[in-house]
N, C-alpha and C positions, 0 to 999 in steps of 0.2 A: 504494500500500500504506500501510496505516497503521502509523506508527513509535509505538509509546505508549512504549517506552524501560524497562518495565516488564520484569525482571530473569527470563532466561526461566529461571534454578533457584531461581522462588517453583513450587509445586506443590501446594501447598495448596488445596482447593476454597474459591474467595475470589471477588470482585469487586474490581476495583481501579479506582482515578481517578486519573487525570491531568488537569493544568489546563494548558490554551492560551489566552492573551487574545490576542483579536484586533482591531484595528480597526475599527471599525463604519464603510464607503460606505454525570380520573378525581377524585377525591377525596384531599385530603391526610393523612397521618397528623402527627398534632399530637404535635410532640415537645418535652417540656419544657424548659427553657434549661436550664444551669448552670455557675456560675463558684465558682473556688475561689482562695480568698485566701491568701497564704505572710506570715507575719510570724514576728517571735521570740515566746517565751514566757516567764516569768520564769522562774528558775531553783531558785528555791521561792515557796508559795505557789499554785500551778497545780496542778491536778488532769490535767491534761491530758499523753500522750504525746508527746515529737517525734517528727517521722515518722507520724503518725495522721492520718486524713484522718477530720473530723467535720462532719456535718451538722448546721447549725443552726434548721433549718424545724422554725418553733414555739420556738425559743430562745428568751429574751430577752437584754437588753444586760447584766445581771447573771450568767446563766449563761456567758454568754461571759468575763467578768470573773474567773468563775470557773473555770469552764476554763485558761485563758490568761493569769490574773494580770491581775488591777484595774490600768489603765496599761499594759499591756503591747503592743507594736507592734499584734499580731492582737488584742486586746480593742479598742483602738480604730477598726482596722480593720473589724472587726465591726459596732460601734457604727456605725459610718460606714455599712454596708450597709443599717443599720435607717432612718437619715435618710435615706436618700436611696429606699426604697422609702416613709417614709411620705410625701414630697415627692411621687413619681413617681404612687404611687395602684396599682403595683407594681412585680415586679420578678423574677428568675430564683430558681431553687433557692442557697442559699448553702451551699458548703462554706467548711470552714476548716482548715489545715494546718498546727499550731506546729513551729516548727524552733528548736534551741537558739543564745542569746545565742553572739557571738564571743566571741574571747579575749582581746579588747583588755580597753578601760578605759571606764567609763561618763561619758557629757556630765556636768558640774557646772556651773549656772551659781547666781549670788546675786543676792540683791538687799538691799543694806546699806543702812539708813536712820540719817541723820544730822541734829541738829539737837534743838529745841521746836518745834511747833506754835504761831503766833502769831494763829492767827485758824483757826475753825472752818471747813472742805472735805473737798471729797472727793479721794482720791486714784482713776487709773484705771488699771490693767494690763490687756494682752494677755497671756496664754499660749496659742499656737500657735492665735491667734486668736478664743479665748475669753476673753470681758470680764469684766476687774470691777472693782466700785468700791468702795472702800473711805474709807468714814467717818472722819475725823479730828476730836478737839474738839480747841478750843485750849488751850495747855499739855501736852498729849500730848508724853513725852518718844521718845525715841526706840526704845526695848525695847517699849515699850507700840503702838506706831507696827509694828513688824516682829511683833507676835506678831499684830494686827488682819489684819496680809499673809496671814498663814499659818492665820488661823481661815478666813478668806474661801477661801482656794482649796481647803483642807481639805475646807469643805463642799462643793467637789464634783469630789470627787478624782478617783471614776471618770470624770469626763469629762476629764483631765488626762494628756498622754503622758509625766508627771516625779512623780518622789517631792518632797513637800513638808516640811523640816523647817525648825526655827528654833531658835536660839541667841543669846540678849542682843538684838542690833540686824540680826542678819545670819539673812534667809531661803533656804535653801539648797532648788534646784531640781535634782536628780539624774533621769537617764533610768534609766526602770527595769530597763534591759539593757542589756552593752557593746555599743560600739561607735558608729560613724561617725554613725549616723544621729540618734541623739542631737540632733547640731552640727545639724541641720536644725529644731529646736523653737525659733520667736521667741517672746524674753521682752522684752515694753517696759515702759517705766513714759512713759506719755501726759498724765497729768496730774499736776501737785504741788499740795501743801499749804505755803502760805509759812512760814517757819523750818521746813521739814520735808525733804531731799531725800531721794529713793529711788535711790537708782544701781544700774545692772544691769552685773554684770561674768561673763565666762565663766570659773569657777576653774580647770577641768578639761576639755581638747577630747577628745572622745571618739573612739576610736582602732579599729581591725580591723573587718571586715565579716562578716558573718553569710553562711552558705551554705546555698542554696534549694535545693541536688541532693536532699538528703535526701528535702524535700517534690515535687519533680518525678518521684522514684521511686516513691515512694506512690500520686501521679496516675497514674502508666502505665498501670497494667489499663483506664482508664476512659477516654470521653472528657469532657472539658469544654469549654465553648463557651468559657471567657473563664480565664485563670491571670494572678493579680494578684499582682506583685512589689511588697514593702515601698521594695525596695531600688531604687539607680537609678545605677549606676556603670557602667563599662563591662566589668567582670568580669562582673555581669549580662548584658549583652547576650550577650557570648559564651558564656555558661552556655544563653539562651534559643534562643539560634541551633544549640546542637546538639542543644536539646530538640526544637529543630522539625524538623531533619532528621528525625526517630526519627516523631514524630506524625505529619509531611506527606509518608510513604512510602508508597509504592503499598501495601505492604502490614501498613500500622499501620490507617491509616483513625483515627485519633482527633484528626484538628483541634483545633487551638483556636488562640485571638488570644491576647496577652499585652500585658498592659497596666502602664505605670506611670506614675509621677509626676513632672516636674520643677520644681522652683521655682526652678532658679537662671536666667544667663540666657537668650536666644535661641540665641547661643554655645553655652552648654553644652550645653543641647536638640540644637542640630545635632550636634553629634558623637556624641551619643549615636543619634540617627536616623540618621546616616552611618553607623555600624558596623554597627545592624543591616539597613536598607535590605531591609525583609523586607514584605511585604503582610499577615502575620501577627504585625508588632509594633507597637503602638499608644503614643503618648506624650502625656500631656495637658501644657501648656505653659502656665506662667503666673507668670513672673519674683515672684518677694517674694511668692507666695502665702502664706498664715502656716500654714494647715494642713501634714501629715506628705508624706514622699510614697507613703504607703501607703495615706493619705486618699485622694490627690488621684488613683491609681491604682484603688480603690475607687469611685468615687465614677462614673469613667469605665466600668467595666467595670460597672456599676449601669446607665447612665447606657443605653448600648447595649444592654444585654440586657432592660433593661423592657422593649422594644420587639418583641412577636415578628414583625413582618414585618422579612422578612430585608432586603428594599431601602429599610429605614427611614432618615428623614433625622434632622439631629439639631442641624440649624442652629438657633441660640438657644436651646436647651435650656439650661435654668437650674438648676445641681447646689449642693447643699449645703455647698457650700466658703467658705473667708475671703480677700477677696480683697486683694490690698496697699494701699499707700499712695498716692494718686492719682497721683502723679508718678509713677507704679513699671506703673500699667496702660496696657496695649499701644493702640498707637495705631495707627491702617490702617494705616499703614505697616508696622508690625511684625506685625501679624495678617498682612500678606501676605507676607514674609519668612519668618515660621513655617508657613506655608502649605506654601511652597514648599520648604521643608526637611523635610517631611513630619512633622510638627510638629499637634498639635491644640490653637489656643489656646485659652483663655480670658479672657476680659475681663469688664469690670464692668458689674452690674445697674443703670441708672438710676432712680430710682423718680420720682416725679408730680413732686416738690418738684426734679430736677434732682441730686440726691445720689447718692452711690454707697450703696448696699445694702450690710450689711456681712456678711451670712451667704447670700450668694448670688453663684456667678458663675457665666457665660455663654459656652457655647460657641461658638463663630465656626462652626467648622465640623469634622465628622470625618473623619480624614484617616490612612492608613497612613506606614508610613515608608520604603516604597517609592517612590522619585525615582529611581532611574535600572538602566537594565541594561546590561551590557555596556561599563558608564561614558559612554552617551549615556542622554538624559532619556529619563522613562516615567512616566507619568502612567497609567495605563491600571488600577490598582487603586489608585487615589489613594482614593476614596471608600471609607470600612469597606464600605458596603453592599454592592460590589463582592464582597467577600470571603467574607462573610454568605451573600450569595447561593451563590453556589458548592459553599458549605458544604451549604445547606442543600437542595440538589437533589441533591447524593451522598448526604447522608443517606435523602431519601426512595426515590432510585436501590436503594441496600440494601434497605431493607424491600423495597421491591416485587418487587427480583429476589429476594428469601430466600424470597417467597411465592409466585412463580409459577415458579420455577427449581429451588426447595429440594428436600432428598429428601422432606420431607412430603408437597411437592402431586407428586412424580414418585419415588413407593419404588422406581418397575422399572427408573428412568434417564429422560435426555433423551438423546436420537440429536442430536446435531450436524444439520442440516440447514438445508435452506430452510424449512422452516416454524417450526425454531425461530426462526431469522434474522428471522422477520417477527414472531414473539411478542416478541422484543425491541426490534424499533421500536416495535409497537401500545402493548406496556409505557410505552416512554420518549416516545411523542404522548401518551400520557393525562394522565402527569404534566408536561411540557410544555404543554400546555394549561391542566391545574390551573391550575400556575402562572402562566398568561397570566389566566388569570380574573381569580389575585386582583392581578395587576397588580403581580408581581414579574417575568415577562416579558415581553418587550415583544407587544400583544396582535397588533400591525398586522402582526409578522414572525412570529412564528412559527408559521404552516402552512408556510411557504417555510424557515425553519428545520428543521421537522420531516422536510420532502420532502428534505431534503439529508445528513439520518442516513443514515450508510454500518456496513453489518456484514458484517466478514471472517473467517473462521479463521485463527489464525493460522499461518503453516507453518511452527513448528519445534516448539512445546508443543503437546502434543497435547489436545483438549480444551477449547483459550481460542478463544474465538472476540473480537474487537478491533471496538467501536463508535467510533466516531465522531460525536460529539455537536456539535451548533451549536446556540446560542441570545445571547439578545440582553437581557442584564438592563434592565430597566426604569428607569432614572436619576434621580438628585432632581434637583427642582426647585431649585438654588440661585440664580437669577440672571434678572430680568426688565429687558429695557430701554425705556422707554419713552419713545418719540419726540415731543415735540408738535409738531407742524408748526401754529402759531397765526397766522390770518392776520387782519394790523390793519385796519380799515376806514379 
């Protein structure tokens, strides 16, 4: 008998899935991607609703700005979604979802310049991995020195996740909303000008965390493929982990992955993939990355939905991000440590000359944060693709049963029977098959997959009849070894 575990006082005419991974010894309907991004908003300034769920298809980075405040977590998250589709050549539907600033206190950090200028340079800063150089002549005193800081980043503010002001010698960098995430924006000063120093100091740690329920209630009615957190704590996790119960119930049917960003270290990555240990939560990992983690969260959920086949691979895919400082990027050893903590690093672009790239990094590999069940390992949806897939054969399961099951094509009913029993295998070979064509299942198995579909009624709800589905997702290619057996004369 088949157990699907499927709660027998749902009674609603529905379709439901269940997923079992196991061990491995017609025509598709094309359904559009869509992810949706949760940041804060400023708190004037924004035209924009908390709690409003908007679509930005045909937006630009300006209207976002404006929506969501110039700076603001979701205007740069935004922005981030546009880089990385002009990067990819495309990219899924973008929603976006403002939620209101915490209650804390906003990051402050400076940057005080001391001294004369005794010979003409350039000075260089990072902010949150955007470069700039700043011009110094000699004799430049000091006030003259910090207002040159604050014209330069001025001009180009919207691309900055901080307010820019100045006073005398001292340039003040405030994040445009309270709280915590703030403290995640690096501000360096990389180069000086001799008799000139620029010192960076943090005035003000930025304090409380921002809450994502709001915009996860707004998401409900819908599904989306991908829900991207600003935030990256472990209050998050468990906020995501009970959003997933609700979406990945037999009777929600609205899927989705959740993706976010960490930059701190491996360490902290794993525990935040220990909590959620979910096949459905995604973490991109990339110690001293300079970008947000809203970016880096962005950038991922960009990164996998450009791609509509669902068993798409993603090994070395190169995203729009800032990557750290050489000493700081991951070395095999820790790409495979992160790996294995379920963990998706990133590392750095080398280009022709042997240098790292500075507005590009590189995925190792995508990976869930699924490691273990029952607290023995489990590898077995380690690969997003894994997940992807699954998704996206329920999804076309739906459509197909809504149209040949539905009251439309059956106004007098469907009689329970053997002949329906067969119209629901014939249903789920056609689209198993699809699937095997385009080589999202595996082509060699599944007729023997499809002979092995079982359908029961069930005997307590009257009505449900219980399939049982097998098939065999198609796997990427990450790993070739190659032998040379070379014989010397």
């Amino acid at each position: 008998m088949i157990q699907t575990g499927v709660p027998n006082s749902l009674l609603r005419p529905q379709t439901f899935h269940t997923f079992t991974f196991l061990r491995a010894s017609g025509k598709l309907t094309n359904v559009p991607l869509r992810i949706a991004l949760i940041g804060a908003k400023l708190t004037t300034g924004a035209t924009a609703t908390a709690g409003t769920v908007y679509e930005m298809a045909g937006l630009t980075a300006g209207d976002g700005d404006a929506l969501f405040g110039q700076s603001s977590e979701l205007a740069i998250m935004h922005r981030e979604s546009i880089a990385c589709a002009s990067l990819f050549g495309a990219g899924p539907r973008v929603f976006c979802v403002p939620i209101a600033e915490s209650a804390g206190v906003a990051n402050v950090q400076t940057i005080t310049c001391v001294g004369t200028a005794t010979t003409d340079g350039n000075q260089t800063f990072k902010i949150a991995g955007r470069l700039f150089i700043v011009g110094v002549r000699k004799d430049d005193a000091q006030n003259t020195n910090a207002a040159a800081i604050a014209n330069a980043l001025k001009a180009r503010a919207a691309e900055l996740p901080v307010i820019v002001t100045v006073a005398t010698n001292v340039v003040t960098l405030t994040h445009p909303t309270k709280g915590i995430n703030g403290v995640d924006v690096k501000v360096t000063c990389d180069q000086q000008v001799t008799g000139m120093v620029a010192t960076v100091a943090t005035g003000t740690a930025g304090t409380g965390a921002t809450d994502h329920q709001t915009a996860l209630d707004a998401l409900a009615p819908l599904r989306y493929d991908g829900i991207v957190f600003a935030n990256h704590a472990s209050a998050d996790i468990t906020e995501i982990l009970a959003d997933i119960a609700i979406r990945w119930s037999a009777s929600s049917k609205a899927w989705a992955q959740y993706f976010l960003g960490e930059m701190g270290t491996i360490g902290t990555g794993t525990a935040l993939a220990a909590a959620a240990n979910d096949k459905a939560v995604n973490i991109f990992s990339m110690e001293g990355c300079l970008n947000t983690a809203g970016e880096m969260a962005t950038a991922y959920a960009m990164m996998v939905f450009s791609r509509d086949r669902a068993n798409a691979s993603y090994d070395g895919v190169r995203v729009p991000l800032y990557p750290p400082v050489i000493g700081t990027i991951y070395t095999a050893a820790e790409v495979e440590t992160a790996l294995a903590a379920g963990l998706t690093p990133l590392t750095a672009v080398i280009d022709s000359t042997g240098s790292v790239t500075q507005n590009l990094a590189k995925c190792e590999r995508a990976v869930t944060t699924r490691t273990t069940q029952n607290s023995q390992p489990d590898d077995k949806v380690r690969d997003i693709g894994i997940v992807r897939t699954i998704i996206a054969i329920a999804v076309q399961i739906d459509i197909a049963a809504g149209e040949r099951f539905g009251s439309d094509a059956n106004p007098d009913g469907v009689r329970q029977s053997t002949d329906t029993d067969n119209g629901i295998k014939r249903m789920w070979a056609a689209i198993a098959r699809a699937e095997a064509r385009d080589q999202v299942l595996d082509p060699d198995l599944v007729e023997a997959d499809i002979a092995a579909t079982v359908v029961e009624h069930d005997a307590i709800v009257s009505g449900r009849s219980n399939a049982g589905l097998f098939y065999h997702p198609l796997g990427s290619q990450h790993q070739i070894v190659w032998q040379h057996n070379v014989t010397v004369p």
